[in-house]
C-alpha positions as protocol buffer text, in pm:
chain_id: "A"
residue {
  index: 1
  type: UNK
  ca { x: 9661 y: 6863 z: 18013 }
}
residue {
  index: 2
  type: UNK
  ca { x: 9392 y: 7093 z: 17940 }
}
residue {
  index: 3
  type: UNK
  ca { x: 9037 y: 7075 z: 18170 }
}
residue {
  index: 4
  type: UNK
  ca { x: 8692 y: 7242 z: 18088 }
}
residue {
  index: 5
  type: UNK
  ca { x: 8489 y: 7240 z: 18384 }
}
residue {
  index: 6
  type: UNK
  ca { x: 8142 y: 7399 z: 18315 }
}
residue {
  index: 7
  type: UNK
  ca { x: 7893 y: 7497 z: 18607 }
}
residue {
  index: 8
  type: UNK
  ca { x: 7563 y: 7649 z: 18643 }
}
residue {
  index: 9
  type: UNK
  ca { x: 7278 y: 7435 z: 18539 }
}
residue {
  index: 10
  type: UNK
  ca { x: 7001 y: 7295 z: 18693 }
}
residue {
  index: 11
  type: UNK
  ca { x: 6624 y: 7308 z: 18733 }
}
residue {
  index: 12
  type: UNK
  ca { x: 6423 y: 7601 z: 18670 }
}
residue {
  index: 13
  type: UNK
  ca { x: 6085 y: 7687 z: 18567 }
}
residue {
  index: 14
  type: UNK
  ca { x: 5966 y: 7795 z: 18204 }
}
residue {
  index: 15
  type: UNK
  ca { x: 6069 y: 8176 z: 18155 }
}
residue {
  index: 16
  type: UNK
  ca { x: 6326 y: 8162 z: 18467 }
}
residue {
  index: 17
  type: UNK
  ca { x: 6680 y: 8232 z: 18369 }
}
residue {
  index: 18
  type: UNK
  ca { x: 7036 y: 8048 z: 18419 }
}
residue {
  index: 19
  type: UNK
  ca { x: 7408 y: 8138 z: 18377 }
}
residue {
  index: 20
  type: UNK
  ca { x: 7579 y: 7912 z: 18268 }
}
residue {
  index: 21
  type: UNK
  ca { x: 7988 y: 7936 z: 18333 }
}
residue {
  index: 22
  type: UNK
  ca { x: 8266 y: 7749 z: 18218 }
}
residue {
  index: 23
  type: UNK
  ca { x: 8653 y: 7758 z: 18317 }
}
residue {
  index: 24
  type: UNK
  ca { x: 8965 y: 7656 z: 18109 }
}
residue {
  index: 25
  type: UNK
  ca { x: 9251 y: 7502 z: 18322 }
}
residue {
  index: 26
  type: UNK
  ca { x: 9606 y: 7367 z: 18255 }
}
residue {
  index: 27
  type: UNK
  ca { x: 9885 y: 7419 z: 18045 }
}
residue {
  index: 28
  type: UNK
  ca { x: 9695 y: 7725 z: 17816 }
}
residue {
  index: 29
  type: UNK
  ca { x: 9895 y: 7917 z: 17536 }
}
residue {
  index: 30
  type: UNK
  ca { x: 9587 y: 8053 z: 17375 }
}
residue {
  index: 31
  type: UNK
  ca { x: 9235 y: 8032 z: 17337 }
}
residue {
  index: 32
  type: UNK
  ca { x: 9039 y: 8044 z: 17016 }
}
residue {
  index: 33
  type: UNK
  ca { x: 8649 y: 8009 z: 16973 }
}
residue {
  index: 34
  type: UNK
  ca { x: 8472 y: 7906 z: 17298 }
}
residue {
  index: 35
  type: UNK
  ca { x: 8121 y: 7816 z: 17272 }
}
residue {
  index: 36
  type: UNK
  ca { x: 7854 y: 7572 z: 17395 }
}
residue {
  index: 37
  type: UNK
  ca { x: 7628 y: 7310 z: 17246 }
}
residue {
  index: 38
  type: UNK
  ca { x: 7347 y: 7151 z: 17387 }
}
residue {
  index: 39
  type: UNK
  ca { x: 7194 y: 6767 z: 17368 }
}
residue {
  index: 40
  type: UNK
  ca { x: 6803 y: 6681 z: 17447 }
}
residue {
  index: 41
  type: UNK
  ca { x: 6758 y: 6337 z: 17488 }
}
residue {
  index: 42
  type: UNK
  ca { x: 6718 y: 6163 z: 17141 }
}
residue {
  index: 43
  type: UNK
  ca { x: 6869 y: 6425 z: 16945 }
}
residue {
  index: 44
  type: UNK
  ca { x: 7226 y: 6536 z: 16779 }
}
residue {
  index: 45
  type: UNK
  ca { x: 7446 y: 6794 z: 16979 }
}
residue {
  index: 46
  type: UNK
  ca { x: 7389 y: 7129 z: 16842 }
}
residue {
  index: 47
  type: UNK
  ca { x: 7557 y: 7424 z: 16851 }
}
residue {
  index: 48
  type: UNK
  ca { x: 7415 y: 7697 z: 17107 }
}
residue {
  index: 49
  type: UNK
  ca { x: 7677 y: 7996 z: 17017 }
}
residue {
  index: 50
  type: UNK
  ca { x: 7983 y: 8081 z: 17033 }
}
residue {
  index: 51
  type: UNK
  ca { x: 8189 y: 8361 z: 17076 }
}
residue {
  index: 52
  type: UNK
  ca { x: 8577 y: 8464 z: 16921 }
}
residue {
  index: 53
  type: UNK
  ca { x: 8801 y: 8560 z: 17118 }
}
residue {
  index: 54
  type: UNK
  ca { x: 8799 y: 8924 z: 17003 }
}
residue {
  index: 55
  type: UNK
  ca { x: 8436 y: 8884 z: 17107 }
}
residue {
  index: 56
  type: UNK
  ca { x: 8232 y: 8802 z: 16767 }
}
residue {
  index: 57
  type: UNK
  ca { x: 7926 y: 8607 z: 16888 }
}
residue {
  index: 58
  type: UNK
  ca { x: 7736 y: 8376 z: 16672 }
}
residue {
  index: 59
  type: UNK
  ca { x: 7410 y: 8240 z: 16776 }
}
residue {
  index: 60
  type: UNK
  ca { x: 7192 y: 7986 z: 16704 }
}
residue {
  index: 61
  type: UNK
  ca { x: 6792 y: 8122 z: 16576 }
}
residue {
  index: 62
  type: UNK
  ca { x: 6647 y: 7939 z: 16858 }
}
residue {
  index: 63
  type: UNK
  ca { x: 6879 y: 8158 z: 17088 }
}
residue {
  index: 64
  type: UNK
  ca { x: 6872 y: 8465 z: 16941 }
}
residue {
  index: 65
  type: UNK
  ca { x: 6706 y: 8716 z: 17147 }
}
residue {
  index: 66
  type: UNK
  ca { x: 6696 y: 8508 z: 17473 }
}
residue {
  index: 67
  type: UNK
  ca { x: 7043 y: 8406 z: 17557 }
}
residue {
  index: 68
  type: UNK
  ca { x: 7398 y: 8602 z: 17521 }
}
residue {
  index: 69
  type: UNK
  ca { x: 7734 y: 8423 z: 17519 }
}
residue {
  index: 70
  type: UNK
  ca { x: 7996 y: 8646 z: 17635 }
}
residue {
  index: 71
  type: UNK
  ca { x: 8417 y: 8541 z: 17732 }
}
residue {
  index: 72
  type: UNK
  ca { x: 8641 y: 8721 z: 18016 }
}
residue {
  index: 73
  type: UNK
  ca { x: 8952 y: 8607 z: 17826 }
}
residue {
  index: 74
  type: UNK
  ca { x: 9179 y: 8693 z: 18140 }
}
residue {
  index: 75
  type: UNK
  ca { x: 9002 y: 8402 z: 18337 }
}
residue {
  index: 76
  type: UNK
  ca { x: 8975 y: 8151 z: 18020 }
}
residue {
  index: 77
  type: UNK
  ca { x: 8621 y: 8181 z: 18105 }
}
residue {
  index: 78
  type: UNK
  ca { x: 8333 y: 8166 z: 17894 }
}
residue {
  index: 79
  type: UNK
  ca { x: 7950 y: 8259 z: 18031 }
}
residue {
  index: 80
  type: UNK
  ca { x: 7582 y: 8158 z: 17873 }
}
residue {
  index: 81
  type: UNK
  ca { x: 7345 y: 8431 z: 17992 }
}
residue {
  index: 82
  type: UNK
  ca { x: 6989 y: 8188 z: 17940 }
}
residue {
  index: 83
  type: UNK
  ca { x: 6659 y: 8418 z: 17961 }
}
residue {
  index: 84
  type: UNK
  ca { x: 6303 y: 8333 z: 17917 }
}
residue {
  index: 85
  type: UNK
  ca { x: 6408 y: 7965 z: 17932 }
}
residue {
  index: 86
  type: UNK
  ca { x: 6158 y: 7699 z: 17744 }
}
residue {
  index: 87
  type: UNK
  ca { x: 6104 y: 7367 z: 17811 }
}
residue {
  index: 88
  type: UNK
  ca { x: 6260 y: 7241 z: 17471 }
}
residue {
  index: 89
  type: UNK
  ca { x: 6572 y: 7417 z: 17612 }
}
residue {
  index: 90
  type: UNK
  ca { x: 6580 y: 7107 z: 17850 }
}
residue {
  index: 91
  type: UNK
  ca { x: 6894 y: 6975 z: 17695 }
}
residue {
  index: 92
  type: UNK
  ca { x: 7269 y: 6852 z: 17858 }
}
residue {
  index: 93
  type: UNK
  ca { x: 7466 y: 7190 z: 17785 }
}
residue {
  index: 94
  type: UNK
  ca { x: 7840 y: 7149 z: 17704 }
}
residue {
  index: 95
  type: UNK
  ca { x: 8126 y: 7341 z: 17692 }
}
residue {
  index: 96
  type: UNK
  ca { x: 8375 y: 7396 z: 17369 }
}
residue {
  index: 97
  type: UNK
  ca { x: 8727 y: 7534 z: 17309 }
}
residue {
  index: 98
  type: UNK
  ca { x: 8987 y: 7541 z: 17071 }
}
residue {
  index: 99
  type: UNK
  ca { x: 9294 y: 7576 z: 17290 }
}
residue {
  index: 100
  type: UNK
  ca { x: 9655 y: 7583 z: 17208 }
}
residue {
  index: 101
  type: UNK
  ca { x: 9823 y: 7376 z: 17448 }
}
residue {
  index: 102
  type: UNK
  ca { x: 10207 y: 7409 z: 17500 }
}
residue {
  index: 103
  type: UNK
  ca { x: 10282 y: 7360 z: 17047 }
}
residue {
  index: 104
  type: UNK
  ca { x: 9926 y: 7190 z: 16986 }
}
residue {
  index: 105
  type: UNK
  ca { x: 9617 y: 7353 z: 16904 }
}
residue {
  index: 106
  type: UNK
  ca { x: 9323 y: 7123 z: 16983 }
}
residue {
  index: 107
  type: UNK
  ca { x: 8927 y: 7119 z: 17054 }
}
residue {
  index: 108
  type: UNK
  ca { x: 8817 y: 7042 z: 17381 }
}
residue {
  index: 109
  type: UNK
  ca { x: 8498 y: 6924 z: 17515 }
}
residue {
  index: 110
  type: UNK
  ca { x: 8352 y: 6937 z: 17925 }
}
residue {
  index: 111
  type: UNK
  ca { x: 8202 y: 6680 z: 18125 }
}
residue {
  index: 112
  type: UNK
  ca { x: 7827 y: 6913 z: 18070 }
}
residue {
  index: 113
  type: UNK
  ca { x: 7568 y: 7026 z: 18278 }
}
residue {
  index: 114
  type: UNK
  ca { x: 7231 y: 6959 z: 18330 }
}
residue {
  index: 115
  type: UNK
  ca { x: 6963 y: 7212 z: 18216 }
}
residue {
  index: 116
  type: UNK
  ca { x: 6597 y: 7139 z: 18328 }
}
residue {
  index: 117
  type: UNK
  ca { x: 6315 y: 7369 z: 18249 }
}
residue {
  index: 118
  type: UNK
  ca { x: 6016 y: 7220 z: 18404 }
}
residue {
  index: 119
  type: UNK
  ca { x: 5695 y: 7336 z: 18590 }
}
C-alpha cells in the first residue's frame, strides 16, 4: 500500500506565500515524477509542475516565476514553494507520483489540500 499525504495549505492573503509539502509512505521501491495539480471550483485539474527525480522541473506559465517545486528524494518528499499568491490560485492542490511499489509501477494521487487566497 502506497499513501500520499500532502500538507500545507490554507488561507492567506493575495501576495502572501505557502509551502506546500507532501510525503510518500509504504511499501516504496522507487519514485519517478512527483508533481502537483491544482482544481478551482468549476474547472479541470491542471497540472501545477512537476519535478524528475534527478531534479528536472517543469512548470506551468501561470507558475513560472512565482512558485518552485523542488523533491528531497531521501524523505519521498516533494515541496511547492507558492510566492506572490493570487486569488485565481484559490484552487484544491493535489499531490502526484509515479511510484514503483514492490514489482508495480503505478500513479498515485493524495487526499489534497485546501489553498485560499483571499483578502
Amino acid at each position: 500500500q502506497v499513501q500520499l499525504v500532502e500538507s500545507g495549505g490554507g488561507l492567506v492573503q493575495p501576495g502572501g506565500s505557502l509551502r506546500l509539502s507532501c510525503v510518500a509512505s509504504g511499501s516504496i521501491v522507487g519514485i519517478y515524477t512527483m508533481g502537483w495539480y491544482r482544481q478551482a471550483p468549476g474547472k479541470q485539474r491542471e497540472l501545477v509542475a512537476d519535478i524528475t527525480r534527478g531534479g528536472r522541473t517543469n512548470l506551468a506559465d501561470s507558475a513560472k516565476g512565482r512558485f518552485t517545486i523542488s523533491r528531497d528524494n531521501a524523505k519521498n518528499t516533494v515541496y511547492l514553494q507558492m510566492n506572490s499568491l493570487k486569488p485565481e490560485d484559490t484552487a484544491v492542490y493535489y499531490c502526484n507520483a509515479d511510484i514503483l511499489h514492490t514489482t508495480t509501477r503505478n500513479n498515485y494521487w493524495g487526499q489534497g489540500t485546501q489553498v485560499t487566497v483571499s483578502s
